[in-house]
C-alpha positions, 0 to 999 in steps of 0.5 A, a space after each residue: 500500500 502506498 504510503 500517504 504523503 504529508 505536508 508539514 506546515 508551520 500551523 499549530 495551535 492550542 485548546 482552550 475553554 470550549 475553543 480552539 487556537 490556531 497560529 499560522 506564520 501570517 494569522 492567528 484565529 480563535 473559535 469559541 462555541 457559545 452556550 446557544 451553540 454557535 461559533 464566534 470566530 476571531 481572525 488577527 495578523 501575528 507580529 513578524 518575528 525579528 528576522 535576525 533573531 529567527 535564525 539564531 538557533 536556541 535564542 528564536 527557541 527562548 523567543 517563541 516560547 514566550 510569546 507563546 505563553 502570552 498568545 496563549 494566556 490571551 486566547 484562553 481569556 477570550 475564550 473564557 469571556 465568548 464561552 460565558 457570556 450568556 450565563 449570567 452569574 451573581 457577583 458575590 460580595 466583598 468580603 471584609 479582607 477584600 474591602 480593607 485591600 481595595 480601600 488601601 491598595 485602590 484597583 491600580 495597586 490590586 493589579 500590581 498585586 496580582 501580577 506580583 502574586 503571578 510570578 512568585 507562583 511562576 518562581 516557586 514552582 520553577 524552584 520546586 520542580 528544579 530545586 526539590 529533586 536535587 535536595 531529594 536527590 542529595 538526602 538520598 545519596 548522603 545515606 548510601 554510603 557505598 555512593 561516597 566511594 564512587 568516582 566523581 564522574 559517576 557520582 554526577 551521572 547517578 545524581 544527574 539521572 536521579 534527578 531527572 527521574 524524579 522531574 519526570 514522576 512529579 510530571 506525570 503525576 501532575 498530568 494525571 491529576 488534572 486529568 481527572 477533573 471535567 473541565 480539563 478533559 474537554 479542553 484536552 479533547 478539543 486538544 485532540 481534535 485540534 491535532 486531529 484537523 491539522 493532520 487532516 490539512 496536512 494531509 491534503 483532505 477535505 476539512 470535514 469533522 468527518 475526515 478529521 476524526 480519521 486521523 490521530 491525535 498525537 502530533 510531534 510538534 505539540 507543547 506536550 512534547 516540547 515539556 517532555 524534551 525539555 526534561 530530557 535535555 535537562 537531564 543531559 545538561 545536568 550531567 556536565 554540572 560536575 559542582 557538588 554544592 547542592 544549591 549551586 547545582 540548583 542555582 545554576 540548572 535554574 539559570 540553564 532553563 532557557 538554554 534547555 528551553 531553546 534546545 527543546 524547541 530545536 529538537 521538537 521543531 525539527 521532529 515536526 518537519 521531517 519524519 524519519 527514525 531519528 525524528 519518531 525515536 526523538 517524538 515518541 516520549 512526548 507522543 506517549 505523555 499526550 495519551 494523558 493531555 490529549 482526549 477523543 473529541 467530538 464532532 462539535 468539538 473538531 467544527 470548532 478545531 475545523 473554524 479556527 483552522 480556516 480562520 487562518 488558512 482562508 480570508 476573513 475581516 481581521 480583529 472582528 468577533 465574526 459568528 459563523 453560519 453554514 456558508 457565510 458569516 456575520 459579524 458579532 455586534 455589542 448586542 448580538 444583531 448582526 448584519 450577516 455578509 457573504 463569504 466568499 469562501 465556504 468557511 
């Protein structure tokens, strides 16, 4: 039988609160499904990246991945206000410790607290997934005595491994938790149906759910992925670290994260454009770990995956709330009357 012949592209996205992100080099389009069970769709033109930058290995890697995260933290955002709109909830009082923050910080100083809250949460939960395993690490060996009487090199090597065991579990463990909770199974299956839709373009299929669900729903270049390299090229790094203080170690393992980073980025980036051994031998961990990330959609789930892909690859008017129709589309006005106009390309 012949074997199918794919067409990378640079297109990927990510899931969102009853939504679906999709980024192509030019565009970026989010589809949201409403509760009436419409689908809003929003189109807007990406900032080219620095072209010197583009091309530095590593440092494009470090880059991207943080815009990444804020096109990311955006999109779920908007996803989260489209999806709730219509549902109409009571705003709770303040409490008492509410009232005393707002009375002295004002709204502008409760802001600033928020970010400020935000990034020590980012800085204790980098310390602990790379701080906590060398501590582990190094309380466990200080009670083997035979470690004592290896070589420094192998020393390094057990420690360095230890270590990159322990980030793993504590990974998993992570993923299989909030698997468990409802809310993020669907955003993992619209995860899958995103995966789903890309393979079906790729591919050169029709853009039909029907099609997509053919298809599956662990792809190389997904952030999934991306997290797992990272921990593996966390893991080769650590092994050149040859200091034995322990919060040194840490410290600098810390300040390594994003050459890690921008390393994994290289490696993920390559595994999504070419498919040979190397590449599934380099993918096949991270394609592993989206059987916990990634969930069977549904096929009002890949409509929405299907919209956001279109969003991209076809024209539509940029930085407007558009509601999708069968063949046409309307655009999405304050209070919900809109003027339909016709598309000139099925959506």
């Amino acid at each position: 039988m012949k074997k199918e012949k794919t067409c990378y592209t640079a297109i990927g996205g990510s899931a969102l609160i009853e939504g679906v992100m999709m980024r192509s080099p030019e565009k970026t389009a989010i589809a949201v499904r409403r509760e009436r069970g419409d689908i809003v769709l929003k189109v807007s033109k990406n900032k080219q990246p620095n072209k010197i930058i583009a091309k530095i290995p590593i440092i494009r890697g470090l880059v991207n991945f943080v815009a990444s995260m804020k096109l990311s933290y955006s999109s779920m955002m908007y996803a989260a206000d489209v999806a709730m709109e219509e549902i109409e909830e009571e705003t709770p009082p303040e409490t008492k410790m509410e009232k005393f923050l707002s009375k002295v910080f004002g709204k502008t100083g409760l802001a600033v607290l928020g970010v400020l809250a935000m990034v020590i949460g980012a800085v204790m939960g980098i310390g602990l997934f790379l701080g906590l395993p060398t501590l582990i690490v190094s309380f466990v060996t200080g009670m083997v005595p035979a470690y004592a009487q290896l070589s420094d090199g192998w020393q390094q090597l057990i420690t360095s491994l230890g270590e990159g065991v322990i980030k793993m579990v504590v990974f998993l463990c992570y993923l299989l938790l909030i698997s468990q909770m409802k809310d993020i199974k669907r955003v993992f299956q619209y995860h899958g149906a995103e995966h789903k839709s890309i393979f079906c373009h790729e591919k050169g299929q029709e853009l039909t759910p029907e099609n997509a669900a053919k298809f599956k729903r662990f792809h190389p270049r997904c952030g999934t992925s991306f997290l797992f390299l990272t921990l593996l090229v966390s893991i080769v790094i650590s092994t050149l670290i040859t200091t034995g203080n322990v919060w040194l170690r840490a410290g600098l393992r810390i300040c390594l994260l994003p050459v890690m980073m921008g390393l994994a980025y290289e490696c993920i980036r390559l595994a999504g454009k070419y498919d040979n051994v190397l590449t599934r031998i380099l993918s096949a961990p991270g394609m592993w770990f989206q059987r916990l990330t990634t969930k069977e959609p549904d096929k009002s789930q890949l409509e929405i995956a299907i919209a956001a892909l279109n969003g991209v690859l076809k024209e539509y008017p940029l930085d407007q709330d558009l509601i999708l129709t069968e063949e046409s589309y309307k655009l999405k006005e304050k209070n919900d009357e809109s003027t339909t106009q016709t598309d000139s390309q099925e959506c």
